[in-house]
C-alpha positions in Angstrom: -107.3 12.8 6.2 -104.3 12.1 8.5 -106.4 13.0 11.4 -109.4 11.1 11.1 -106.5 8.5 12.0 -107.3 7.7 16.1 -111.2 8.8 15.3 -111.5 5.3 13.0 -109.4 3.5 15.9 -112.0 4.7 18.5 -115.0 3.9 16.0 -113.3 0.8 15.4 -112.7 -0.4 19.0 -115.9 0.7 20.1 -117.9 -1.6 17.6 -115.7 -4.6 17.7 -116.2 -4.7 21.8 -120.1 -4.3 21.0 -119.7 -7.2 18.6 -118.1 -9.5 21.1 -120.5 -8.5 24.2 -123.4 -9.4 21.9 -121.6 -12.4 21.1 -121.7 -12.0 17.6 -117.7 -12.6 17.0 -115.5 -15.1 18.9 -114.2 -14.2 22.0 -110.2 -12.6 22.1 -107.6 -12.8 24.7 -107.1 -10.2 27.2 -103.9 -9.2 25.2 -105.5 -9.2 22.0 -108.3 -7.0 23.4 -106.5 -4.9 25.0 -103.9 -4.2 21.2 -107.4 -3.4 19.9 -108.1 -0.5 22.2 -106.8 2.9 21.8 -105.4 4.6 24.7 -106.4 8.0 24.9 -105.2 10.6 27.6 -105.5 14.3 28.4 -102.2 16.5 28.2 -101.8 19.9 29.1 -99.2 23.0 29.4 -98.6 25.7 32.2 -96.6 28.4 33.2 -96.8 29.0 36.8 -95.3 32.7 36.3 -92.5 32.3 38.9 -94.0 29.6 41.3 -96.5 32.2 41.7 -99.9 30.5 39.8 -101.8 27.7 41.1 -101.1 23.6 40.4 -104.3 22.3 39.0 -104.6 18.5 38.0 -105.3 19.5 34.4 -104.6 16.4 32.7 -103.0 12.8 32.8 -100.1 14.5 32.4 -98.8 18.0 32.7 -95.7 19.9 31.7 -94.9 23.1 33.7 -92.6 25.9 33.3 -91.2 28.6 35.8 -91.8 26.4 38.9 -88.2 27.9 40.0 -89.1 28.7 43.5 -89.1 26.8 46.7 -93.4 28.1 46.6 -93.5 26.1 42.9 -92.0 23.3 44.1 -94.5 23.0 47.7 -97.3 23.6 45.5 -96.0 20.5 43.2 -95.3 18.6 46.1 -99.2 19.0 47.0 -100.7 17.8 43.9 -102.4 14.4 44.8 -102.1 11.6 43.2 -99.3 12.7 40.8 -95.7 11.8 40.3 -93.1 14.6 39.2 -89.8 14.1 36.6 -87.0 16.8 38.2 -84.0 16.1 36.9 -81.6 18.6 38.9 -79.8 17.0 41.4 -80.5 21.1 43.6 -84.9 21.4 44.1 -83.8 24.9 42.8 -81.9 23.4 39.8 -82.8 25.3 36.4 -83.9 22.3 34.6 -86.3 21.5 37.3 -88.5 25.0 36.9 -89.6 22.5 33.7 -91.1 19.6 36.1 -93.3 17.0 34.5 -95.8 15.5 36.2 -98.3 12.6 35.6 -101.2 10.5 37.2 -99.5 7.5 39.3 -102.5 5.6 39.1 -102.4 5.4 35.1 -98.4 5.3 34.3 -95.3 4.1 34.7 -92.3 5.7 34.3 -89.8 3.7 31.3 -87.3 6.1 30.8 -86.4 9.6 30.8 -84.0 12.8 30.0 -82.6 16.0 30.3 -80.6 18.1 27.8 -79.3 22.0 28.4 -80.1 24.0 25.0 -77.9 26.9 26.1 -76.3 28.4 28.9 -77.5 31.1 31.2 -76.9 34.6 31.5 -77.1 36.8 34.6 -80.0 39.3 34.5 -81.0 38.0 30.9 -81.7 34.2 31.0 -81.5 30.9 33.3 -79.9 28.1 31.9 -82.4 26.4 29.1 -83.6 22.6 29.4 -85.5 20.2 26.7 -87.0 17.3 29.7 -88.9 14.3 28.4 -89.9 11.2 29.7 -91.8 7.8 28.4 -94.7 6.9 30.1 -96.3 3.5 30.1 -100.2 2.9 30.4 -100.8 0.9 33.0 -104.1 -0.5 31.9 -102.9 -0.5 27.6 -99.4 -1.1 28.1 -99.0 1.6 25.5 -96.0 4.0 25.8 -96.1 7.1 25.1 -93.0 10.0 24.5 -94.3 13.7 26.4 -91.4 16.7 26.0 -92.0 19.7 27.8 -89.2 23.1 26.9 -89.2 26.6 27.5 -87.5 28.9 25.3 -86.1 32.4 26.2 -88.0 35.4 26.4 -88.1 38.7 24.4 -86.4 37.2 20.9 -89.4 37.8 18.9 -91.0 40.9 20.7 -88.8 43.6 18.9 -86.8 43.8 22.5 -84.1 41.9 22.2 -83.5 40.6 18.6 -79.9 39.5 19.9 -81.4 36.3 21.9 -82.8 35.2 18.7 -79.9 32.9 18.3 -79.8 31.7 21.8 -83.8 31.0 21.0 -82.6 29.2 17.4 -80.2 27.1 19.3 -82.7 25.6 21.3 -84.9 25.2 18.7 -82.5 23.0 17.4 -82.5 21.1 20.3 -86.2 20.2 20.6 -86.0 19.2 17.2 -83.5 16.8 17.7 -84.8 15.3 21.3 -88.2 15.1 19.4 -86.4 12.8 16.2 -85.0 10.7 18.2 -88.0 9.9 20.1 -89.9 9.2 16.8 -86.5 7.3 15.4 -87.9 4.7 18.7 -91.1 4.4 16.7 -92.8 6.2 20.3 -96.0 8.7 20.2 -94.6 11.7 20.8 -96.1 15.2 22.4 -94.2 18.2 22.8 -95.2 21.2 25.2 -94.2 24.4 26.6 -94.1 28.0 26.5 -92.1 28.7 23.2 -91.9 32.3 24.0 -93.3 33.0 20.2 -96.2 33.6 18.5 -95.7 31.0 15.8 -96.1 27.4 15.3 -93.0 25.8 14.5 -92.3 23.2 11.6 -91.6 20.2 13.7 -90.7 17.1 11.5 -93.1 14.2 12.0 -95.1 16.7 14.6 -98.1 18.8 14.1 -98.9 21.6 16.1 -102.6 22.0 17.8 -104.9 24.8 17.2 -106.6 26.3 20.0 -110.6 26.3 19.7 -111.8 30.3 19.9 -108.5 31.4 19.9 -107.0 33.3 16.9 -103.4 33.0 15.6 -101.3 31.0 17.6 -100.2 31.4 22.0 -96.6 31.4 23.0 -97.7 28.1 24.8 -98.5 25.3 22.5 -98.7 21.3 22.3 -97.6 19.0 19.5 -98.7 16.1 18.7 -97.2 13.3 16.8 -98.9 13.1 13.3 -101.8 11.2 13.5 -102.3 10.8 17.2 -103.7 14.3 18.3 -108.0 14.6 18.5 -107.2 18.3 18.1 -107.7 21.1 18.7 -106.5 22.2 22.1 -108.5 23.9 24.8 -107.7 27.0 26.2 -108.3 27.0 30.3 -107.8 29.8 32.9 -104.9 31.3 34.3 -105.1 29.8 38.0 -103.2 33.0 39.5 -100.4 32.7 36.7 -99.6 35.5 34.1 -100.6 32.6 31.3 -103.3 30.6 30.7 -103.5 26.5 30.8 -103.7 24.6 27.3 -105.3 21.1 27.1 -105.6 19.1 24.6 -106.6 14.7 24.3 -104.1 12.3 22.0 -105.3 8.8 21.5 -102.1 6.2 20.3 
């Protein structure tokens, strides 16, 4: 029943601004209209494979892993219209091959972070980041929380069983970024490549199916409960070794 939740807003909104346009209620204040409105934006998730795939404007806002080349980074530079969270003081800083990126004309930018999960490790892993930032709707006023991680490679493939507790470790992490975002009383979505085939139990999250898509991707979105429209949309690969995910939230 939970997620019938942003449906009844929507339903809701919708017939109340009927209502008034007929004139059938009395009129309401811009900000009393505007606390009455949902505000509903697309997200999405995509690994760039090395700087190597294609920046698409996919959504209102975009999390992006492996754009750890100076060819990510010009293609980032080249989307239109969007602004980019990259922490690392270096362009080629490991915490920045997790950019975030969002429409200028729709958000503001209220805060932000950065937190390493676990060190790096020559020839096995870079350096691990959890990035978030809080987003303000420029039309709603609404904020909402977006996290985008990626975890280390091979733990769960039978290849490497000793990263498993690097990938716990960060695990860990997220979950802690993620609760102290909701402890704010902020929406909340959480992104990435979690380099494992299995949704994750995410207090105060729920993770997105994918329409057509059987069992669960190593990329996957999470929505704070109640907010996500579900399920999330599978795209192409745009010259990357993954495919894009998509999914709409309404807060």
């Amino acid at each position: 029943m939970a997620s019938e939740g942003p449906m009844l807003k929507l339903l809701s909104s919708a017939v109340l601004s009927l209502l008034l346009s007929l004139g059938l209620l009395p009129s309401t204040s811009s900000e009393e209209a505007t606390a009455l409105a949902a505000t509903t934006v697309t997200v999405a998730t995509h690994n760039i494979w090395v700087g190597q795939g294609n920046t698409r404007p996919l959504a209102d806002i975009i999390g992006w892993q492996e754009v750890s080349t100076a060819e990510g980074h010009s293609k980032l530079d080249a989307l239109e219209y969007y602004d980019h969270f990259r922490p690392g003081a270096e362009r080629l800083a490991a915490r920045n091959s997790i950019a975030i990126s969002w429409r200028r004309n729709k958000f503001d930018k209220t805060g932000d972070g950065s937190r390493m999960t676990h060190e790096g490790q020559e020839g096995v892993t870079p350096a691990r980041f959890v990035n978030w930032v809080v987003l303000k709707n420029k039309e709603t006023g609404a904020k909402l929380a977006f996290v985008n991680t990626h975890y280390i490679s091979g733990a769960w493939n039978g290849e490497h069983p000793e990263r498993q507790e690097r990938w716990r470790t960060h695990n860990a992490v997220v979950r802690e970024v993620v609760a102290d975002l909701l402890a704010r009383d902020l929406p909340v979505v959480l992104l990435g490549d979690f380099n494992r085939a299995l949704s994750q139990d995410i207090p105060g999250m729920n993770h997105l199916n994918t329409a057509g898509v059987d069992g669960v991707p190593i990329d996957q979105i999470y929505v704070k409960r109640g907010i996500g429209t579900g399920p999330a949309e599978r795209l192409e690969k745009y010259g990357s070794d993954h495919f894009a995910y998509r999914a709409t939230v309404s807060y």
